[in-house]
C-alpha positions as CSV (number, residue, x, y, z in Angstrom):
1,X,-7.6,8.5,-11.7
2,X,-4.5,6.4,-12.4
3,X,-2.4,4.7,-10.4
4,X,1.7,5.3,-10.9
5,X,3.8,2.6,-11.6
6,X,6.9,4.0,-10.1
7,X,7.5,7.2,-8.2
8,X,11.1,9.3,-9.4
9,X,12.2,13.1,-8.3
10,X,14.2,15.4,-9.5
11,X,17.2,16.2,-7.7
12,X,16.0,19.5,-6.9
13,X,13.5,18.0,-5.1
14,X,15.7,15.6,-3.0
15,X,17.5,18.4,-2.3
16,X,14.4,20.2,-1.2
17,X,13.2,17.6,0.8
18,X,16.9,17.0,3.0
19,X,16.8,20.4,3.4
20,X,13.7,20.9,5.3
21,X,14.1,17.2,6.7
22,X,10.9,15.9,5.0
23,X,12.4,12.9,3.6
24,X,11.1,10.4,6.3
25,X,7.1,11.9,5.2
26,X,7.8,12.1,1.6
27,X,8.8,8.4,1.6
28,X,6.0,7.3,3.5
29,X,3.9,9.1,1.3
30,X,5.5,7.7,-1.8
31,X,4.9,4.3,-0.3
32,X,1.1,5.0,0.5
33,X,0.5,6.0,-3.1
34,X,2.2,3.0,-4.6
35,X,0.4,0.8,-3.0
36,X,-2.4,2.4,-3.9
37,X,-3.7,4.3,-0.7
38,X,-4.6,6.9,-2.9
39,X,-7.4,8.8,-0.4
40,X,-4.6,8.4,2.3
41,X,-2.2,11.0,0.6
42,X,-5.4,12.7,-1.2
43,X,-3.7,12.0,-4.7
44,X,-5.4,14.5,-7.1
45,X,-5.3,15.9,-10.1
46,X,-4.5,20.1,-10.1
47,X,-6.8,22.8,-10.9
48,X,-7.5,23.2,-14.3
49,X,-8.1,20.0,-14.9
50,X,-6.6,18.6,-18.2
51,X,-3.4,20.3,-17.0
52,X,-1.8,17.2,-16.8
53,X,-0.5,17.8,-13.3
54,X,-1.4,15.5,-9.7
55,X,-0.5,16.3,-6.2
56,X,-0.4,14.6,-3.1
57,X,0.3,15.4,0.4
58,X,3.4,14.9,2.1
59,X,2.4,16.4,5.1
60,X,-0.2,19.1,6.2
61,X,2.1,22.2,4.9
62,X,3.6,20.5,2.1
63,X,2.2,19.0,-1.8
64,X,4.3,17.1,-4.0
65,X,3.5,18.1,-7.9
66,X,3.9,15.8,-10.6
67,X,3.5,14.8,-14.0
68,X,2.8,11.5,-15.8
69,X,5.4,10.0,-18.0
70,X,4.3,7.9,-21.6
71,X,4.7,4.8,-19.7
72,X,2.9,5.3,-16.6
73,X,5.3,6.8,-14.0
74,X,5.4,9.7,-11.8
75,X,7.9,12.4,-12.2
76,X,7.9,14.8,-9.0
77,X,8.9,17.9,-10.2
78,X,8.4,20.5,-7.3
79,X,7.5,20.5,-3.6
80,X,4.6,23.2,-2.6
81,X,4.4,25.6,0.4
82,X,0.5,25.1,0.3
83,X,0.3,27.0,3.4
């Protein structure tokens, strides 16, 4: 399991988040995982694996998806209902 360098979104999934006023969690989040609290946001890699996309929680309702970049950093490309 590798650590991100830097964490970026899309703007469709800023949008998302201001929306449904998750910002204030996703940050937190973010912040958890950059420093490297991995377990705390239960940073994982999807089902099958070898797909090439990670998760980690935002909240109890919510996942973040993402991919890794060629030099290291973490695109979030979607925010999942995982309700």
């Amino acid at each position: 399991m590798q650590k991100p360098g830097k964490v970026y979104e899309t703007r469709k999934v800023a949008e998302y988040l201001d929306k449904r006023k998750l910002t204030a969690q996703y940050k937190k989040a973010k912040k958890y995982l950059l420093a490297g609290s991995l377990l705390q946001v239960r940073f994982k890699q999807r089902q099958p694996k070898g797909s090439g996309i990670w998760y980690f929680r935002i909240n109890l309702q919510f996942r973040a998806l993402s991919v890794f970049d060629d030099s290291g950093n973490l695109i979030v490309f979607s925010i999942d209902n995982h309700q």
